[in-house]
Each structure stands twice: as structure tokens, then as C-alpha cells.
N, C-alpha and C positions, 0 to 999 in steps of 0.2 A: 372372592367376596366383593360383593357391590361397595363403592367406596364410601357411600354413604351407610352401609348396614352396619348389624348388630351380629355378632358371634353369635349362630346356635349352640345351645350347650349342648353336648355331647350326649349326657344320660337322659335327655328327653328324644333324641333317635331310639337308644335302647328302650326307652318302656315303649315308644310306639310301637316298632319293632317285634317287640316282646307280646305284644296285647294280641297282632295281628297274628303273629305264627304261633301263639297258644290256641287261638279259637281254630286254625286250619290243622295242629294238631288235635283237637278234641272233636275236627268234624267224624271222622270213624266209628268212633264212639256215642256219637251226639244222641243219638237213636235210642240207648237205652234209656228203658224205664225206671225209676225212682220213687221209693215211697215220697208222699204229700207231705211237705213240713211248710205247714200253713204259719206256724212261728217264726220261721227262717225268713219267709218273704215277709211279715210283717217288721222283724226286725230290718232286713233291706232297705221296706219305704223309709224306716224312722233315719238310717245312716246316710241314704243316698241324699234325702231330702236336706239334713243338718249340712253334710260336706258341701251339698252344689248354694246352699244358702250362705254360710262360713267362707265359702269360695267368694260368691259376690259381694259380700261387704269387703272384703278384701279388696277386691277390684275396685268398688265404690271411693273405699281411702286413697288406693291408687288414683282415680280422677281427681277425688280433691286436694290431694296432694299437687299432682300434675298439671292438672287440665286438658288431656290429651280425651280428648271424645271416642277414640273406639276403645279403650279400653271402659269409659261406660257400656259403649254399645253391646261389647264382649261380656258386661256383667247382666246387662238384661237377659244374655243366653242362662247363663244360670240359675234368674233368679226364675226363668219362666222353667225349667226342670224342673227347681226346689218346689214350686207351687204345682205343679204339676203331680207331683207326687202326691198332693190329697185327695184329689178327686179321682185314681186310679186306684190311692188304696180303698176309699169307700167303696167305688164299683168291684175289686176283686173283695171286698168283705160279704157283698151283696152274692158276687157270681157260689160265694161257697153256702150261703142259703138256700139259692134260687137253684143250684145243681147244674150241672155240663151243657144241658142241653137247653140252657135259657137262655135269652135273648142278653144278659150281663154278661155268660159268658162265648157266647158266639159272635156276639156282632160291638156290645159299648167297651167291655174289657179290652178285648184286642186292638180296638183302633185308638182308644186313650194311650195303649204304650207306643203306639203308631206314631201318633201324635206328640207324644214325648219323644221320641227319635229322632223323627223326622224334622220337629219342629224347633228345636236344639241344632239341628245341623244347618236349619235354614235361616234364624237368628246369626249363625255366627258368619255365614255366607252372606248377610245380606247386610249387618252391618260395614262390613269394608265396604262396597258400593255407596251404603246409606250416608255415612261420613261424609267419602269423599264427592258427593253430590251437595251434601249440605249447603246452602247461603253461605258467604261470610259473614252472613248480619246475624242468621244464626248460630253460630257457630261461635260468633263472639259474645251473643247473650247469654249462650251456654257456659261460659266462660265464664263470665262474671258475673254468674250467678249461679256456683256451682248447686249449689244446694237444692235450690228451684229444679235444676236439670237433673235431677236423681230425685226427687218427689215428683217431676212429669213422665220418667224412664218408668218408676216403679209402678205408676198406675197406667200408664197404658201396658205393662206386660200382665199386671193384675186384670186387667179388662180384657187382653188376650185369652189369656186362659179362661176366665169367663167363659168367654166366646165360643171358645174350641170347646170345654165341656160342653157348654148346651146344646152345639150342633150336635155334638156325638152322643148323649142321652138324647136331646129331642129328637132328631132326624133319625134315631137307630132304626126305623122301620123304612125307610128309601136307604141306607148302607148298602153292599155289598156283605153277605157275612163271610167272617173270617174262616171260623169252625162251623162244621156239622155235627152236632152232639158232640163228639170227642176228635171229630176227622177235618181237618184243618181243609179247603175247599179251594178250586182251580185262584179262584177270585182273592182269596187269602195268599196263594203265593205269588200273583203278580203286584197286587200290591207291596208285599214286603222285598220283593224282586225291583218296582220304583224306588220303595224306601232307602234300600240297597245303593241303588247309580245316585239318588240323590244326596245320599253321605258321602259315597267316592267322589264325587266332585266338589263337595265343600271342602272335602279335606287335599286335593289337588292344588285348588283355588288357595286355600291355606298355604300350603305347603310353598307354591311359587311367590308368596307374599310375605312368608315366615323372616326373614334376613331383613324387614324394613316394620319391623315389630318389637315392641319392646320385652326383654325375659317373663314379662309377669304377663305378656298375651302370650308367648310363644308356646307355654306350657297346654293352650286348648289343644296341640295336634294330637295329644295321648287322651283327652276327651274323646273327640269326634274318631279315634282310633278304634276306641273302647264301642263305641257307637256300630260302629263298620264292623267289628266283630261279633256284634250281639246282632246284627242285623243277619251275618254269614251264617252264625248258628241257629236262627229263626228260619232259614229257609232247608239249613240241612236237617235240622229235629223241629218241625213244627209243633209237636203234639205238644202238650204241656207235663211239666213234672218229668220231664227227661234229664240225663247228665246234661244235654245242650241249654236246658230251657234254667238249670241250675245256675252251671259255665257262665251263662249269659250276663247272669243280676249279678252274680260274686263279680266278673269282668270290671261291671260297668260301676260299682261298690270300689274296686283296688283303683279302677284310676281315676275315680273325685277323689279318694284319699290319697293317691302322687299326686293332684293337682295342688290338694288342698298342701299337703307339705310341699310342696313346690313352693307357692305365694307366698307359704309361711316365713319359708328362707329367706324369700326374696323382700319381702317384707320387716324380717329382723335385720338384713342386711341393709336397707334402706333405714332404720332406725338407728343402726350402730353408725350410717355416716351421718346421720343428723346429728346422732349425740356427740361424736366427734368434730361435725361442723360447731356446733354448741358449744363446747368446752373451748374450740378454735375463735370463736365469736365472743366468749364469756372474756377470752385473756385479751381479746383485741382493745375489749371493752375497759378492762380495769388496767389496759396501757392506755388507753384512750383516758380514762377518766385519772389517772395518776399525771399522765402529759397537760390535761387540760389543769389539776390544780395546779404546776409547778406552772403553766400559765399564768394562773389566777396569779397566783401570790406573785409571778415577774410581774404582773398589770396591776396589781398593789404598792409593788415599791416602784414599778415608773409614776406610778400619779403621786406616791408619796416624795419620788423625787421632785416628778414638776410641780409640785405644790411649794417642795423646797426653794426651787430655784428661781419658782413665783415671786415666792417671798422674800426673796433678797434680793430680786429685782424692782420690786415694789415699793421695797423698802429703803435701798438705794435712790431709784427716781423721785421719793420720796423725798429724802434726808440731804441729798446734793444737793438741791436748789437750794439750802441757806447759805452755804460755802462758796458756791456759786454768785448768788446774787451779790453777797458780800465780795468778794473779786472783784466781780464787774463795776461795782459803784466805785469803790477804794480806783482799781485803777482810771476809770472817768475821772474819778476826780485828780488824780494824778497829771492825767493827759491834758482835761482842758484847766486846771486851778493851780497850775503849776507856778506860776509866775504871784500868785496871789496871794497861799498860803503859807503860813509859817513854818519855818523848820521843824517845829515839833509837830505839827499838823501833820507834814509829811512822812516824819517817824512813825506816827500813830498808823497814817494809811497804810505803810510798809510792813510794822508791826502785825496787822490785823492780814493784810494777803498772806505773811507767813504764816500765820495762824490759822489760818482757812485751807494753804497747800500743804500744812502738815495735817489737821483734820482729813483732806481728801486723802494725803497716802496713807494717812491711815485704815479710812476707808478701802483702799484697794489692798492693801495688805491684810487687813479682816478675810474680803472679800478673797484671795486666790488663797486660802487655808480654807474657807466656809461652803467653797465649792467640793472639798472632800471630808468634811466635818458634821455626816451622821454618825451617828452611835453607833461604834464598832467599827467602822471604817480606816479610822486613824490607826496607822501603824506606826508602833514610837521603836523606838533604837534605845532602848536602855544601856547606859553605863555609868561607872562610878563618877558622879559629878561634884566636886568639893563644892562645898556651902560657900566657904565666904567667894571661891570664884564665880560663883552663880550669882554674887550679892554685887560683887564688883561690877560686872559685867553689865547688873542692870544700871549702877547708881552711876557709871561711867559714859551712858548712852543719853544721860539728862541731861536737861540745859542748865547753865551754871546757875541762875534764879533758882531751877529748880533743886539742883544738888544743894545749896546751900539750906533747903528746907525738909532735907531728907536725913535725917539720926537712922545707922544699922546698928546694930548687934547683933555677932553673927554666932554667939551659943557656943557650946561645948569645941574647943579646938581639934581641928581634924575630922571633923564628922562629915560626912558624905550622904546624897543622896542614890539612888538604883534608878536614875529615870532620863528620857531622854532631854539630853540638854536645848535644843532648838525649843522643845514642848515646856520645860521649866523658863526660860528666859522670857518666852509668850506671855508665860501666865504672871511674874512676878512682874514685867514689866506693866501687864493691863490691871496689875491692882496698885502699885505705885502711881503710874499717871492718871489712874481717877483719882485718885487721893487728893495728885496735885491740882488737878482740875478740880473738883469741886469742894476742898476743903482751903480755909484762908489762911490755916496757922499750920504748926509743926506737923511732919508725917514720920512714925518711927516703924521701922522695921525690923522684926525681932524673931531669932530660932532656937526654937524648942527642943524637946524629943518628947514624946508620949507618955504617960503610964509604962508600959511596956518595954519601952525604948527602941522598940523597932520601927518607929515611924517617925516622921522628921517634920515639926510644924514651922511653916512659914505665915507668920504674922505682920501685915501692914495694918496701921493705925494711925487713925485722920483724927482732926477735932471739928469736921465739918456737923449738918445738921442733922444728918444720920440719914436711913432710908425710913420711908415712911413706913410703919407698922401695916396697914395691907397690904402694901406692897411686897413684903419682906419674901414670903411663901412663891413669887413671881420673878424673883429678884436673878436667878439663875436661866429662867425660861428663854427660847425664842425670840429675838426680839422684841425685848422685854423691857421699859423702862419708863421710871417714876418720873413726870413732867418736875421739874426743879422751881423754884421762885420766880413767878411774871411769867408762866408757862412754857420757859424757852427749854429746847432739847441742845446738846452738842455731840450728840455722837447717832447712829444707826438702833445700839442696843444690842447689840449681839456679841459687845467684848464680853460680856461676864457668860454668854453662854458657851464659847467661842472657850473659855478656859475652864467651862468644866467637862466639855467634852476632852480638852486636854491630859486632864488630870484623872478625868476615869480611862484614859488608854495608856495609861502608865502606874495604873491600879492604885489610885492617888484619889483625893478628895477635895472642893472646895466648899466653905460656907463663910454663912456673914453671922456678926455677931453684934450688938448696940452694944455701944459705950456707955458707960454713965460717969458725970449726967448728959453728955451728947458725943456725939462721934459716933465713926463706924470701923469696924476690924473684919478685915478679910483674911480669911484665912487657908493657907494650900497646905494638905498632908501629903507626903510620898513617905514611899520604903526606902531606910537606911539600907545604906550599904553597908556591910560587915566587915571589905575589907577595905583598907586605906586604898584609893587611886595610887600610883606610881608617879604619875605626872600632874602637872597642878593643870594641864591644857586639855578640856573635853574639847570633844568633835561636835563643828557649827557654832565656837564660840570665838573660835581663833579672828583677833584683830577686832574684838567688840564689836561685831554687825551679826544682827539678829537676821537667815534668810527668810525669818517671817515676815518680821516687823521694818526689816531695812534700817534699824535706828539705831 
């Protein structure tokens, strides 16, 4: 097999085969006579014409499917049979009016099927040649423009047959006749004796070119077969209405209908790998579009991220310049007004640097929690935390100014929190030190239990000026915070968001609540613990330093 060919199928040798050694078994016989079944050849034209038309649209789909030009070229053989078949049945409807010895059936009858023989074999000969001569300019307009190139195939084969009926009714009087009366004439059998060599060699010419063709052309060699046998039987029983003259039309009737299930297969098989390319392409696609949302939604939470990390950068480069600027002056003045200024002057500049490098660590200690502080992210370590250790812990990390301005009460003795302790120490500590910060007088701190009693309230209470009422609904958010008296800020704004992200990842609550008639209470819920801790020492508290907050 050539290396670039195509497998012949097997059962298209057997009907060729088959076509050729039934017409040379039926030449013996061919000779006898038969009654007339003028029905039978009518029904013929109606089959052969449907199969060799059914054939060519087939072929048609195949180019547009493809694009492969002779397989058009192979359907204009077709379609000029299928057509062919009307104007041979009007002439043999004519020849049975006009009687034997008229000119329909002596000289236009017989050469219209001539014509249909011969010119079937010389379509499918002359396409291979016509292809591979074609332009590549045409060839590629035929291309792409299939549709155009099968509306120009159709009507020049249409204007073919045209052609060839009107020479053979017009010219019938310079023909050759075929018959005399009922006796078939020298001139009748050399022509069908051309007809003859000129089918064997299209089907030769076929045959050596068969292997570089595709299954749905290979299947014409049992055409042009059928052909070559109907030609063998026309010269061995010329007369008409013979067993040969039968043999012939039934021949050339069984093999449009192999061709035609031929294409059919070939064709359903072509569809069953489309519909499996399809279903193949369908799953690619809803991998494709199922990969592309979990895209989406990554390129959702990077921009929600960098929008995060925007904003704590922003807000940072933001909020350091006051701590900063204050640094800078404090120690200037330190450096050059040393000698000038008073002792307590210098207390104060000293005072206010530590003041400004405890604001920045606090700032960085916000900031390396905030860096993994969206919603859901925080993973806490729950365990039984005793209350008043949680209390000590904070009021122990305060500066003595400020302890001496902090009242606990720390509730029911023994009672324990379920949550993690770094995360509770956070939160208790960032509502005691606003307190201290922005309230002037006492701060108490006080624990509860719930309704319930499954939940553990931690309450700080200031007697400062409260939060502003629209503020209040903002009060938790984002970087969030009420300008204070003379419009100065002291923090970033993101401790109270910062603990309630805390508190809902330890399945805990925070809210604010006004005083009356001023002040403000903050308030943290977690889950009790049910059973007493063993030890009075949670994990990340040992030696009062908080690894958030460093204080």
C-alpha cells in the first residue's frame, strides 16, 4: 500500500466483482426474449434517478464538510445521470407511441442511454485530471466559497445535459441509427463496442488511482462496474426487452442502491465521530468554562486582596506621618535646645517620643495580624481560657497611670472562656486601651454570662464622650474612624475592626453600646467553657506578652 494511501474496503472488490461476473454469466442467456413490462422500466427511471440524485447530495455534504474538490467533481457524475434520466424517460414514453420503427426508437432512445453511459464514465474520468489541473487560485475560491462552487457544478452539469439532449433530439436526422425497426444495425454495435473500451478505461484509470481516494469516492468502482456490464450485455443482446436488456437496468438499479448505502454508512459514520467529537468538545468546554470561573473568582479575591493591602498601605503612609513628624520635632528639639530647655520640658519631649513609638508599634503589630485578617481566614486555637487570667493578663501589660484608672470585676468564680487566648488578649486589650485613650475618667471592666449562660460577656466601660450616633453603624468597619474634638485622629482605625474579625473566628461577638448620660461600652461575647481548665496557664499567655500586640 502506497504510504500515503487509504485502505480499500474489501466488499467494494466483491460487488465490483460480483457486478462484472453476473453480466458474463447472463451473456448465454442474454438473447432471450421477454415480454414488455413498460411499468418495470418506468419504475427503473423513478429508482435510478432518486439513488444517483441521493447519491449526490451526499457527495455535496461530503465537500462541504471537507473541501476536497473531486469528491465535488465525482458528484456532478451523478447528478448528470440523475438528470439524465428525464429526458430518456420522456423519449422511451414517446418511443412506445411512435412504435419500433420510429425515429425515438431507432436513433434518440438509444443514444440518450448512450449518452448516459458513456457520459457517467467520462465525468468521473475526467474529473481526476480536471482537479488536478485546476489553478490554485481556483481551487482556493472553491474553497471558500463552498456553496458558490456547488451552485456553479450544478448548473453547468444542468446545461450539460441540456446540451447533449438537444443534440441527440435535434441532430437525430445526421446520427448513425442504432436499430432498424427491431434489428439493432453494424453502426449500433460499434458504437456501443466504443462505449464499451471507453468505460474500461475510466474504470482502469479509477482503479490505479483508487488507494489515494477517499472511502466515500472509492465506492464509484461498482458504478462505473455496473456500467461496463450493462455495456457487455448491450452488445451480447442488443435487441430490446431481452433477459440482457432486463439484466442490464436491474444491474445498474442494485448498484446506485450499494453506492447509495455505501455513502450512507460512510456518512452515518462521519456523523457518529462528529457527535463524539461534540460531546468531546462539549466536556472540554464546561472544563473550560468551570476552570475559567474558579479563575474568575481567584481574580476576584486577588483584587479583593490588593485592594486590601492597598488599604493598609494607604492608610498606614497615611497615619505615620503624625507619629513620625512628632518624633522628628520632639527629638530636634532635643538635639539642638538641649542646653536651653527645662527639665520638665524635656520630660514632656521624652514623654511624647514614647508616645508616638508606642502608637507606631502599635501600628506594626495591627499591621502583621491585618496582613491575615479577612473573614474566614483567621484560624484561632481554641481552649479553656480562665476569665480572671485573661483579665490579669490584660490589666498587667498597662502602664501604672493607666492601671491605676482600670476597676475589673471579673463575674462568677471559675468560669472560663472556649476561645483562643492570643485572639481574646487582642481584643480585651484594644478595648481597654481606647478607653484609656480617649476617655478622661474611670474605666471598669466587667463579666457577665448571658441569658442562657452559654456565653461569656466581656464588658469595658469609659465615661468618655461616646461615639458619635452616625458613626455608631461604622464603628466596626474597615478603617473606620470618628474624627475626635479639634479633628485630630490617633490611631489608623482598624483596631476595632481588627477585633471583630477576632471574635467572629472564635464564634464570639463584638458591639458598642452608649452610656447614659455619656460614655461608651464595648462589649466581647465568646463560648463558655463547660469544663473548668486544669491549669490556670493558657497557651500564648505565659509571662504576660501578648505575640500580637508585644505589650
Amino acid at each position: 500500500m502506497d504510504p500515503d494511501g487509504i485502505p480499500v474496503r474489501r466488499g467494494l472488490w466483491v460487488y465490483a466483482v460480483a457486478v462484472v461476473a453476473a453480466s458474463l454469466l447472463v451473456v448465454p442467456l442474454a438473447g432471450q426474449r421477454l415480454a414488455v413490462h413498460p411499468n418495470l422500466i418506468n419504475t427503473f427511471f423513478v429508482l435510478m434517478a432518486s439513488a444517483d440524485l441521493l447519491t449526490a447530495v451526499l457527495l455535496v455534504q461530503q465537500f462541504l464538510a471537507g473541501g476536497r474538490l473531486s469528491t465535488l467533481g465525482l458528484s456532478s457524475a451523478y447528478i448528470y445521470s440523475s438528470l439524465m434520466m428525464v429526458p430518456y424517460a420522456v423519449v422511451f414514453a414517446r418511443i412506445r407511441r411512435a412504435g419500433a420503427d420510429s425515429i425515438w426508437a431507432e436513433v434518440r432512445g438509444p443514444w440518450l442511454f448512450i449518452a448516459l453511459l458513456c457520459g457517467f464514465s467520462v465525468l468521473v474520468a475526467a474529473q481526476q485530471y480536471t482537479v488536478a489541473a485546476l489553478p490554485d487560485r481556483l481551487g482556493g475560491l472553491a474553497r471558500s466559497r463552498p456553496v458558490a462552487a456547488v451552485v456553479v457544478t450544478v448548473t453547468a452539469v444542468f446545461a450539460l445535459v441540456v446540451a447533449v439532449t438537444g443534440v441527440v433530439v435535434g441532430a437525430a436526422g445526421r446520427l448513425p441509427r442504432m436499430y432498424q425497426g427491431d434489428t439493432p444495425t453494424a453502426a449500433g454495435r460499434w458504437v456501443v463496442g466504443a462505449t464499451l473500451l471507453i468505460i474500461a478505461g475510466t474504470l482502469l484509470a479509477v482503479v490505479r488511482n483508487l488507494r489515494h481516494r477517499p472511502p466515500v469516492e472509492q465506492w464509484v468502482v461498482v458504478a462505473i462496474s455496473a456500467s461496463l456490464a450493462t455495456a457487455i450485455l448491450y452488445l451480447a443482446a442488443p435487441h430490446r426487452y431481452t433477459l440482457g436488456y432486463y439484466v442490464a437496468r436491474v444491474t445498474l438499479l442494485v448498484s446506485s442502491g450499494v453506492v447509495l448505502l455505501a455513502l450512507l454508512t460512510e456518512t452515518a459514520g462521519l456523523y457518529r465521530r462528529l457527535s463524539a467529537a461534540h460531546r468531546d468538545l462539549d466536556r472540554a468546554h464546561r472544563e473550560l468554562s468551570r476552570r475559567a470561573e474558579h479563575l474568575t473568582a481567584a481574580n476576584r479575591e486577588l483584587e479583593v486582596a490588593g485592594t486590601w493591602k492597598s488599604d493598609i498601605i494607604a492608610t498606614l503612609s497615611h497615619e505615620i506621618n503624625q507619629p513620625l513628624a512628632v518624633i522628628s520635632a520632639c527629638s530636634e528639639e532635643l538635639t539642638q535646645d538641649w542646653d536651653v530647655i527645662t527639665e520638665q520640658e524635656r520630660r514632656a519631649a521624652v514623654e511624647a517620643l514614647g508616645s508616638r513609638v508606642n502608637q507606631l508599634l502599635d501600628m506594626a503589630a495591627h499591621l502583621l495580624v491585618l496582613c491575615h485578617a479577612e473573614p474566614g481566614d483567621l484560624h484561632a486555637q481554641p481552649v479553656a481560657v480562665p476569665v480572671e487570667q485573661a483579665l490579669a493578663r490584660v490589666t498587667d501589660n498597662l502602664t501604672r497611670p493607666a492601671r491605676m484608672r482600670v476597676s475589673v470585676s471579673t463575674g462568677p468564680p471559675g468560669v472560663a472562656v472556649l476561645a483562643d487566648p492570643v485572639h481574646t488578649h487582642e481584643v480585651l486589650t484594644n478595648f481597654v486601651t481606647n478607653a484609656i485613650k480617649y476617655s478622661p475618667g474611670d474605666i471598669h471592666v466587667s463579666v457577665t454570662l448571658d441569658d442562657t449562660g452559654d456565653d461569656i460577656l466581656f464588658a469595658v466601660t469609659d465615661e468618655g464622650n461616646g461615639v458619635p450616633p452616625p458613626f455608631v453603624e461604622h464603628l466596626f468597619d474597615r478603617f473606620s474612624q470618628a474624627d475626635r474634638s479639634g479633628g485630630t485622629r490617633n490611631s489608623a482605625g482598624f483596631g476595632l475592626y481588627l477585633s471583630r474579625l477576632l471574635a467572629e473566628a472564635n464564634h464570639g461577638q463584638v458591639w458598642y453600646e452608649a452610656e447614659v448620660p455619656h460614655g461608651s461600652r464595648f462589649v466581647l461575647s465568646l463560648p463558655r467553657a463547660h469544663r473548668a481548665p486544669e491549669t490556670a496557664t493558657a497557651p500564648g499567655l505565659v509571662g504576660g506578652e501578648s505575640p500580637v500586640t508585644g505589650r
